[in-house]
C-alpha positions in Angstrom: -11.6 0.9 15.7 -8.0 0.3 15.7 -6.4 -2.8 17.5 -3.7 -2.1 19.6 -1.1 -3.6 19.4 0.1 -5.9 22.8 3.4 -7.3 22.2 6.5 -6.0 23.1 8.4 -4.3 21.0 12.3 -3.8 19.7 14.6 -1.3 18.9 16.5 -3.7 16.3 17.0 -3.0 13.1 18.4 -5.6 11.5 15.3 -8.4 11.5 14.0 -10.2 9.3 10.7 -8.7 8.8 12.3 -5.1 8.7 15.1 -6.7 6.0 11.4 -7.6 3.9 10.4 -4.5 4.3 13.7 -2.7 2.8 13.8 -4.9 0.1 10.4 -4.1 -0.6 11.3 -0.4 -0.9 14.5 -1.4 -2.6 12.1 -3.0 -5.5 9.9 0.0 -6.1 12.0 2.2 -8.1 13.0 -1.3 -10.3 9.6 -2.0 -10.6 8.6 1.5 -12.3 11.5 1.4 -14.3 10.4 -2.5 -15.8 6.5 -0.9 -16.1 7.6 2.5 -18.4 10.1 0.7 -20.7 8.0 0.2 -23.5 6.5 3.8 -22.9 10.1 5.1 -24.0 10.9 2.6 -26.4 12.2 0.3 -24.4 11.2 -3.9 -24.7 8.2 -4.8 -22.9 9.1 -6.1 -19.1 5.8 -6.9 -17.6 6.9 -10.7 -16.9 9.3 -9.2 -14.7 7.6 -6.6 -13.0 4.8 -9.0 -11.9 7.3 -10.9 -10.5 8.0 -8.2 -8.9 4.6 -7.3 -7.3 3.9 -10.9 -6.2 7.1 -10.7 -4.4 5.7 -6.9 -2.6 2.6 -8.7 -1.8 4.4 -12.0 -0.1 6.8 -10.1 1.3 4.2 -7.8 2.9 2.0 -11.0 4.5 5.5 -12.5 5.8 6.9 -9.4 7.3 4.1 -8.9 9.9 3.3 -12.4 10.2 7.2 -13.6 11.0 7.1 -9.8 13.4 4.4 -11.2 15.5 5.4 -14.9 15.3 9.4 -14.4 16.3 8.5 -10.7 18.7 10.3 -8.5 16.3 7.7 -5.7 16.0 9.3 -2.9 16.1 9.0 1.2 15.3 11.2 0.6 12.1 8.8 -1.8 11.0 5.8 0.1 11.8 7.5 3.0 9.6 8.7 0.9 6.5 5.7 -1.2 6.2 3.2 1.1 5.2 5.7 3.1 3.3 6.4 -0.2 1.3 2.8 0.0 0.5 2.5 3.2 -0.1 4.8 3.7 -2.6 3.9 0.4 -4.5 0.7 1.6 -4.8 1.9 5.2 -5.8 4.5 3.8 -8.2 2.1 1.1 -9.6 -0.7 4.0 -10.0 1.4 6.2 -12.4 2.8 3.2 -14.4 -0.5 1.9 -15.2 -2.0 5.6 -15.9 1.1 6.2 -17.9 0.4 3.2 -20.0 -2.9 4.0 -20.0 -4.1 1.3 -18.4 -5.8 2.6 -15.2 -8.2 5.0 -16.1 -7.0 8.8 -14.8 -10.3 9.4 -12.4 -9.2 5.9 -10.8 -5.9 7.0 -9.8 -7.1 10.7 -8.9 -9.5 8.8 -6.6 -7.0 6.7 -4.8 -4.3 9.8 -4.7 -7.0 11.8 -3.0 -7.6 9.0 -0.1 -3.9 9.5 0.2 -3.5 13.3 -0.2 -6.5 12.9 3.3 -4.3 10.8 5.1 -1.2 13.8 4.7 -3.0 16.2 6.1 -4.6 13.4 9.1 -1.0 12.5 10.0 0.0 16.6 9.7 -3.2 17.3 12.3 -1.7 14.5 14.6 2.0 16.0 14.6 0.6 19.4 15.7 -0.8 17.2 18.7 2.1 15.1 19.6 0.5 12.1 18.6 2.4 9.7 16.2 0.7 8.4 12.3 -2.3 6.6 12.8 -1.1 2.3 13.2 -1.9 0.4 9.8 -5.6 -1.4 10.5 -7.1 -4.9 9.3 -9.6 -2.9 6.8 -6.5 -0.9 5.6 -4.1 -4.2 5.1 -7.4 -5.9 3.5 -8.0 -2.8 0.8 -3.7 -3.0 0.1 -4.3 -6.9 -0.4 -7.1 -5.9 -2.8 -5.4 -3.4 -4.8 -2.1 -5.4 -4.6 -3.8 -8.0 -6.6 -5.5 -5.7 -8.5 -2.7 -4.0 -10.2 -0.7 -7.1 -11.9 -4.3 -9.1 -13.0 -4.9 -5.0 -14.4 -1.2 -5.1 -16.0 -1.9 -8.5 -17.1 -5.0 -7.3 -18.6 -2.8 -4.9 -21.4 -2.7 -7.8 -24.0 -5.2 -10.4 -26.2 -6.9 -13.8 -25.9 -8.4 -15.5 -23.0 -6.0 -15.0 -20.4 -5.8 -10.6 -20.7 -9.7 -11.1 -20.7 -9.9 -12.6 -17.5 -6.9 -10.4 -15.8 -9.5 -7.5 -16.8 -12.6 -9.2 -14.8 -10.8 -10.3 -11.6 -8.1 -7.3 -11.5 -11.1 -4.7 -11.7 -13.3 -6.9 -9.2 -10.4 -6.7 -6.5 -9.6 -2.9 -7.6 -13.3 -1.9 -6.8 -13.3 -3.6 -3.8 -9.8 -2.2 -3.0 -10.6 1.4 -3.7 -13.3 1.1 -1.5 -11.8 -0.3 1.5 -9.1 2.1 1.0 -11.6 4.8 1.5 -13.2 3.1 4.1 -10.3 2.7 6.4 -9.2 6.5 5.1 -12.5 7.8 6.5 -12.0 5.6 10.2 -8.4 7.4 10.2 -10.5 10.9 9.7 -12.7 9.7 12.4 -9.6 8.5 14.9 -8.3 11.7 14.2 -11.5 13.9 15.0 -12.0 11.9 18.3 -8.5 12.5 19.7 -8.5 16.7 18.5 -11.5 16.8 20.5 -10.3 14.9 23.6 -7.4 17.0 23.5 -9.9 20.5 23.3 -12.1 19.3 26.1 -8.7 18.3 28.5 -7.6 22.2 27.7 
């Protein structure tokens, strides 16, 4: 079920947690650009686009954390946290497929959970009812898959180290995938309940 959400909340823009969420989004297109130079020819900047990830996933536990702590939830921040995540996990998916990494049936998998969650949020608009709020089994499957992807990254070399990215970053992505699912189907669910509230009240 999702967990509503008590505190007040703020129409400013300019907090802290919302500046960790733009600077999030800000990193994406950077991050993509590190992850594909060696595809065209480019030197290989993988140091710097897992420095890049860790920072998304910090940045992502401090945002909401520092938003409930200090009261500075607000509908920005509600809007640019999960489109953060979003497009790190879209952005990281084609990297890794691109470098051949990810295997393609991985990332169709995930893209489909997303590609469900379109047409859930598309089914709420023709309601009047907002996107579905982000839930604790949807942060826990980003958590997963956020440190999934750079231990899978990591993984894209020799020796001891690359062979133990492979284990743990396909452990978490496994788990991740699934969760993501998981919380994709309770959205599906959420949706269903409040279409058919809405049939029975007409």
């Amino acid at each position: 079920m999702e967990v509503q959400e008590t505190r007040v909340q703020t129409d400013r823009v300019l907090t802290i947690p919302n500046i960790l969420s733009m600077a999030r989004l800000v990193g994406v297109p950077l991050f993509l650009w590190l992850i594909l130079r060696p595809v065209f020819g480019g030197p290989n900047s993988d140091n710097w686009a897992l420095l890049i990830l860790m920072f998304s996933g910090i940045s992502d536990y401090l945002d909401g954390k520092l938003a409930r702590k200090w009261n500075q939830i607000s509908s920005l921040g509600r809007l640019l946290d999960p489109a953060a995540d979003r497009l790190y996990i879209l952005s990281t998916l084609v990297g890794l497929t691109w470098r051949e990494i990810l295997p393609l049936w991985v990332t169709a998998l995930l893209l489909a959970r997303e590609l469900m969650l379109l047409v859930m949020v598309a089914i709420l608009r023709r309601h009047g009812y907002p996107p579905p709020q982000v839930n604790f089994l949807g942060k826990a499957a980003t958590f997963n898959l956020m440190y999934a992807f750079p231990l899978l990254l990591l993984s894209d070399g020799s020796g001891w180290l690359a062979t133990l990215a492979a284990v743990f970053g396909w452990a978490f992505a496994g788990w991740g995938t699934t969760l993501y699912w998981w919380a994709g189907i309770l959205y599906v669910v959420q949706v269903r309940r409040l279409v058919k509230a809405d049939a029975v009240a007409d």
